[in-house]
NUDO-212229 format. One record per residue (C-alpha): y, z, x; residue number from 1; chain. Coordinates in steps of 0.25 Angstrom, whole numbers, plus 5000, padded with zeros to 4 digits. Example, Ala and Ser with C-alpha at 12.3 -4.5 7.8 and 13.67 -1.06 7.14 Angstrom:
! residues 2
      y      z      x   seq   mol
   4982   5031   5049     1     A
   4996   5029   5055     2     A
***
This chain:
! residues 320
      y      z      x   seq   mol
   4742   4955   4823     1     A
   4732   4964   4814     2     A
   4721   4956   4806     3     A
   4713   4964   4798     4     A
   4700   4956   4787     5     A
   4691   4964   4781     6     A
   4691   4977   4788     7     A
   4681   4986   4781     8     A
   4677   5000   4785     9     A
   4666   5008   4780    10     A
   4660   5021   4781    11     A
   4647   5023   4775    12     A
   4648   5021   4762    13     A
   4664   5022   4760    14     A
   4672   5009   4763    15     A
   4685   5013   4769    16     A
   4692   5001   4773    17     A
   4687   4989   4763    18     A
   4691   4976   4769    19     A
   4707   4976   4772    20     A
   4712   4964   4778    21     A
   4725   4965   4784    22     A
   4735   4956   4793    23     A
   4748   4962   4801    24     A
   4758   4954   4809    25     A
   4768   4957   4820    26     A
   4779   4964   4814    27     A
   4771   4971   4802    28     A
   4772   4983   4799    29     A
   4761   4986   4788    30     A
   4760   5001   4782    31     A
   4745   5004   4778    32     A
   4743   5013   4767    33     A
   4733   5018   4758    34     A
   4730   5035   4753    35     A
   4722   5041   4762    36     A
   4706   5034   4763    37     A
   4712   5021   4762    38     A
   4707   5016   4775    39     A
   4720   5015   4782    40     A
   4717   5023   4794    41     A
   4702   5017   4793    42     A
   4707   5001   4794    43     A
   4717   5007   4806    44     A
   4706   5012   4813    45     A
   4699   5000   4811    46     A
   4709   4991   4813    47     A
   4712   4997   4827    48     A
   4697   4995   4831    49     A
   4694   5012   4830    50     A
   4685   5008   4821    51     A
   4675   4999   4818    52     A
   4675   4991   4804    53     A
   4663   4989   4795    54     A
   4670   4975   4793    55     A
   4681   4966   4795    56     A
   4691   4965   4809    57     A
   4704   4968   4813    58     A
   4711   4959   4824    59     A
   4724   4965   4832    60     A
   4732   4954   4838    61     A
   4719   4945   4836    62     A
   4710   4955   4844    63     A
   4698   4959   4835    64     A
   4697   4976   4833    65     A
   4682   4975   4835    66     A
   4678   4964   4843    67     A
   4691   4964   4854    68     A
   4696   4979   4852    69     A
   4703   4982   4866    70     A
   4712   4970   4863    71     A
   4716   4974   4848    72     A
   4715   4988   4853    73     A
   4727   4983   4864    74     A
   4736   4978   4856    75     A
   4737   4990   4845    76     A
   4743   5004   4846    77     A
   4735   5014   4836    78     A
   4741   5026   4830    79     A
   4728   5032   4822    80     A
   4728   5044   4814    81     A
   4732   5057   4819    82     A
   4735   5050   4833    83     A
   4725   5056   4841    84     A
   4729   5058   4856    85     A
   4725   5068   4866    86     A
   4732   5083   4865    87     A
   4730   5087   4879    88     A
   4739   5075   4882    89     A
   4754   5075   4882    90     A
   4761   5062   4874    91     A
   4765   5057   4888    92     A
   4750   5058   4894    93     A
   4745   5053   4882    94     A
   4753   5040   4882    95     A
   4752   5038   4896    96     A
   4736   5039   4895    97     A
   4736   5029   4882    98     A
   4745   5021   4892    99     A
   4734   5018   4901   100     A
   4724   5016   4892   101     A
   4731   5004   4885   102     A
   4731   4999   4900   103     A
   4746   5005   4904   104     A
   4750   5010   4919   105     A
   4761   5012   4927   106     A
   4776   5010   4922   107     A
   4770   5002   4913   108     A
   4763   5013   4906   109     A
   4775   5023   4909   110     A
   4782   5013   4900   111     A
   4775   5012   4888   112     A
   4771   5027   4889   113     A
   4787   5031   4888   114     A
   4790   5021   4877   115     A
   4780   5024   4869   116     A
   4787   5039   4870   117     A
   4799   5033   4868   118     A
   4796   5027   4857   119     A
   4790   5038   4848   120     A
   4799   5047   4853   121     A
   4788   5057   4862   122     A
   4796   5062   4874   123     A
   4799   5076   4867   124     A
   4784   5080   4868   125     A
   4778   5070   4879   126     A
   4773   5079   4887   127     A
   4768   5089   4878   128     A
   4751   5090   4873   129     A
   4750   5078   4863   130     A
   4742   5092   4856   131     A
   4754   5100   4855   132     A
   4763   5090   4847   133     A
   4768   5089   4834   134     A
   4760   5080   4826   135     A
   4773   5071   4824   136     A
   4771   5070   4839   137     A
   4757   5066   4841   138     A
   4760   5057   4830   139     A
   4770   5051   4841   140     A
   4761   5051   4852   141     A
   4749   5043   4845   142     A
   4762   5034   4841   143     A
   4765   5033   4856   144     A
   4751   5028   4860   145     A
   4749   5019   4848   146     A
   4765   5010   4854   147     A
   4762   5013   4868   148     A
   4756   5002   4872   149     A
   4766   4992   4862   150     A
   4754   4987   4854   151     A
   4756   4974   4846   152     A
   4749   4981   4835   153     A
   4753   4996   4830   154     A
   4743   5003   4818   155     A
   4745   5017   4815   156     A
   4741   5027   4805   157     A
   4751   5035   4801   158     A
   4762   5035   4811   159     A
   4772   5043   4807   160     A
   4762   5055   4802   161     A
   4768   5068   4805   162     A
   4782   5062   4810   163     A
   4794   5069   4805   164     A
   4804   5059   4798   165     A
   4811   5056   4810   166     A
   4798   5056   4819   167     A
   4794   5046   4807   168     A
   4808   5037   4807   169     A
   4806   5036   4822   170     A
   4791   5030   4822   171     A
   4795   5021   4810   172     A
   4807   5016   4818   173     A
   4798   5013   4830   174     A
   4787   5006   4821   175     A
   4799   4996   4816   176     A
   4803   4994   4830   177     A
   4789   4988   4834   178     A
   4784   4982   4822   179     A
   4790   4967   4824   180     A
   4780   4966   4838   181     A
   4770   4974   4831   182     A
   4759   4973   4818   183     A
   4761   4988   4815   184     A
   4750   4996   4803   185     A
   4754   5008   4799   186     A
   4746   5016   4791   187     A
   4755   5028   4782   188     A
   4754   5035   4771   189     A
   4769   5037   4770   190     A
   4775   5026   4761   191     A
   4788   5028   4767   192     A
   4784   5023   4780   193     A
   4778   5011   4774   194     A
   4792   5007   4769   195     A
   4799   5010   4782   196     A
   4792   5004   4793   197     A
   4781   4992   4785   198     A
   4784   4980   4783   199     A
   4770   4978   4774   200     A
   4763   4989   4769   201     A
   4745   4991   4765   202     A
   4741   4999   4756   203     A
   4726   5000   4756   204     A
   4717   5008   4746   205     A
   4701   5011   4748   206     A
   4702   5002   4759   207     A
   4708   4992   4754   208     A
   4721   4983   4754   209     A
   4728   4986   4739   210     A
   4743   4981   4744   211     A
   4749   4974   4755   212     A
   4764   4970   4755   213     A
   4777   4974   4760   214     A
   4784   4987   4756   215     A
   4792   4981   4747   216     A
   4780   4973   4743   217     A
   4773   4986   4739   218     A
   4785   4992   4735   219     A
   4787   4981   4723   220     A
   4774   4987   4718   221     A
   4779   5001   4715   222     A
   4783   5002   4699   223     A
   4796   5006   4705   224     A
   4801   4994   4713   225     A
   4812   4992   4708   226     A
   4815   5003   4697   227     A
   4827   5008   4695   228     A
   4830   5024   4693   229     A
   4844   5030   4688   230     A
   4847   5044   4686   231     A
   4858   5045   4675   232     A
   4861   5058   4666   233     A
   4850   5061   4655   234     A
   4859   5058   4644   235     A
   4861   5044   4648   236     A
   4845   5043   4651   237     A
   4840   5039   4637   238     A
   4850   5027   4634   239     A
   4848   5022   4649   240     A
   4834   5022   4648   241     A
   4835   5012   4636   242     A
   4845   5004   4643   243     A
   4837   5004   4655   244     A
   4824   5001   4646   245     A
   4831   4990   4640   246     A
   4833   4980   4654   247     A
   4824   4969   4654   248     A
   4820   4973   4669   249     A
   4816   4986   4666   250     A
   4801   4990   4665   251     A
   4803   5005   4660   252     A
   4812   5016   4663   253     A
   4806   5031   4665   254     A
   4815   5042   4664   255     A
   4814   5056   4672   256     A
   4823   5068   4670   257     A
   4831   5072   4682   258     A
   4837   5086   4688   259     A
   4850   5090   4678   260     A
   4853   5080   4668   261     A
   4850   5066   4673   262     A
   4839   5057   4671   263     A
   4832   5046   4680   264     A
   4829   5034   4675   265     A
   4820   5024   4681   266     A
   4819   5010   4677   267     A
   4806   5000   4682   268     A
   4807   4986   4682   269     A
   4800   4975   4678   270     A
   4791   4967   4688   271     A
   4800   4974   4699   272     A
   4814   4968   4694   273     A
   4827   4972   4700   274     A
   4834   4983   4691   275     A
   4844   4991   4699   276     A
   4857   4981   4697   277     A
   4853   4979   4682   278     A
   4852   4995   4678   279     A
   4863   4998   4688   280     A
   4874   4988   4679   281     A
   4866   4995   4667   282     A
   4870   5009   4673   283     A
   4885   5005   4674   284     A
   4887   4997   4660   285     A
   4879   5010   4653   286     A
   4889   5019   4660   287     A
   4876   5027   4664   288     A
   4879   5042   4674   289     A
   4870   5037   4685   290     A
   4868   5048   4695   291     A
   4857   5038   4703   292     A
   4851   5024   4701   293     A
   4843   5017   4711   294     A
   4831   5006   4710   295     A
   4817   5010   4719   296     A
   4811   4999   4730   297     A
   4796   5004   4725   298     A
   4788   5017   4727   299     A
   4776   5013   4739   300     A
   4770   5025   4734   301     A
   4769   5020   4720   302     A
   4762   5008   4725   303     A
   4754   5016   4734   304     A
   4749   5025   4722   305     A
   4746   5013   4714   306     A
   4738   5005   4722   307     A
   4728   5016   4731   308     A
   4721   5026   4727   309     A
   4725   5041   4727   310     A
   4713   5051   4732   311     A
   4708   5058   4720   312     A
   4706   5042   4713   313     A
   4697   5039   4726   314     A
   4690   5053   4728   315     A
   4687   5052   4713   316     A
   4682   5037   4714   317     A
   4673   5041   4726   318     A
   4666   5051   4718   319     A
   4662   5042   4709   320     A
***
C-alpha cells in the first residue's frame, strides 16, 4: 500500500534524505524513528507529496505522489508536525470544512464529522477556538482531520505529542483499532510507543535505513535481551557472582550496589541464550535471600543509541 525506491531529498549541499526504500502492507503498523535530523519528518513530507524529491517515488495504493497526487493524496490521512489548523475555527467548523473539501456533504458528512469526534474523544471543546485549546487538544483535532475521511493509508508524525498518558492510551488504542484495514507510519521519538502499537519499527540515521525489523527483532539486538538481574544481600553478592560467572550461558555479570544492604546482580548471556530458569534453580539449590529476580526482553533505547548518531558526534563531524 506504501512503495517507497530511492527517495532522496537534498537541500543545497546538505542531503537530508539519501535514498530509503520502503514497503508497508495493510495491517502494518511501522514506527519510524531516527534522533532529531534523521529526515523522518523530511521522507513524510515527501512521501505525502508536500514536497517534491530530488529523486526517487513514492506510490500510495499504486497512485504515483508526483505524477497522480490527488489520487495518492485521496486515499491518505496526514497528521504533520505540530498539526497546523485554523485558530479562529472551532474543532466542529474545522471538521466540517475538511469534510467538504475531501468531497463530503449532507448526512454524509455530519457522519464522518461526528465520528471523527467520537473517536478522539473531542466533544468537551467542540465548539471552542481551535486557538484556545490545550496543545493535547489541538493535537486531537489535527488527529481528527487526518481519520475523517477513513483513509486506507494513515502517516503521522508524532501523534501522541503533548497527550497526557491517558489522552496517549486513548490514541494508541484507536491506532490498534484501525490498523488491520489500514498501512499506518508513525513517526516518534518515544520508544515506548514503538512497542505498544508497531508491529515493525525503522530506524533511519543521516537519512538512511540503519535497522528494519519487528520490536522483538530489534529488541534481540539490545546487549540486554535476555539478561538476567537478581537483587540478593551484599554478603551473598561475591560467591553469587562466581557461581553466576561460572554457567556456560553466561557472558559476564556486572555488579552495582543497592539502597541498605543488598546488591544487584545482572547476568548477560551468550548469543541471546535463555537464562532466567537456569539462575533461578541456581538461586534455590544455593539458598540465596533473593529480594528480586527478573530476566529483561531488550532495552530499544540501547539499540537506538548504538546504531544512530547522537547530535554532538554530527555537529562535530559537520564541522569538519
Amino acid at each position: 500500500m506504501i512503495e517507497i525506491e530511492g527517495l532522496t531529498k537534498r537541500f543545497g549541499p546538505v542531503t537530508a534524505v539519501a535514498g530509503i526504500n520502503l514497503k508497508v502492507g495493510k495491517g502494518e503498523v511501522l514506527g519510524f524513528l531516527g534522533p532529531n535530523g534523521a529526515g523522518k519528518s523530511t521522507t513524510m513530507k515527501m512521501v505525502t507529496g508536500f514536497l517534491a524529491p530530488t529523486s526517487g517515488r513514492a506510490r500510495i495504493c499504486s497512485h504515483d505522489i508526483e505524477n497522480d497526487t490527488l489520487a495518492a493524496q485521496s486515499v491518505i490521512g496526514y497528521l504533520p508536525e505540530g498539526a497546523p489548523a485554523y485558530g479562529d475555527m472551532t474543532p466542529r467548523q474545522f471538521l466540517q470544512f475538511i469534510a467538504r473539501v475531501r468531497g463530503f456533504s449532507g448526512n454524509d458528512a455530519k457522519t464522518r464529522v461526528q465520528d471523527a469526534v467520537e473517536k478522539t474523544e473531542l466533544d468537551p471543546v467542540l465548539d471552542q477556538p481551535i486557538d484556545t485549546l490545550s496543545k493535547g487538544f489541538k493535537r486531537r483535532v489535527g488527529l481528527a482531520q487526518a481519520i475523517l475521511h477513513d483513509p486506507a493509508v494513515l502517516i503521522m508524525d508524532e501523534p501522541t505529542d503533548g497527550l497526557d498518558p491517558n489522552q496517549k492510551h486513548a490514541v494508541r488504542s484507536l491506532i490498534r483499532a484501525m490498523a488491520p484495514q489500514k498501512a499506518i507510519i508513525v513517526s516518534t521519538h518515544l520508544l515506548e510507543e514503538v512497542e505498544a502499537i508497531c508491529t515493525r519499527a525503522v530506524i533511519i540515521d543521516r537519512g538512511r535505513v540503519v535497522a528494519d525489523g519487528t520490536p522483538a527483532q530489534l529488541l534481540a539486538r539490545s546487549r540486554h535481551h535476555n539478561a538476567v538481574t537478581l537483587t540478593i544481600p551484599v554478603a551473598q553478592a561475591g560467591a553469587a557472582k562466581a557461581k553466576l560467572k561460572a554457567l556456560g550461558a553466561v557472558a559476564s555479570v556486572e555488579q552495582s550496589l543497592q539502597s541498605g544492604d543488598t546488591a544487584q546482580l545482572t547476568a548477560f548471556p551468550k548469543s541471546g541464550a535463555l537464562l532466567i530458569e537456569e539462575i533461578s534453580k541456581l538461586a534455590v539449590s544455593e539458598k540465596w535471600d533473593v529480594k528480586e529476580l527478573y530476566a529483561e526482553a531488550g532495552r530499544l533505547d540501547e539499540v537506538f543509541r548504538a546504531i544512530t548518531t547522537d547530535d554532538t558526534t554530527r555537529a562535530r563531524e559537520s564541522r569538519a
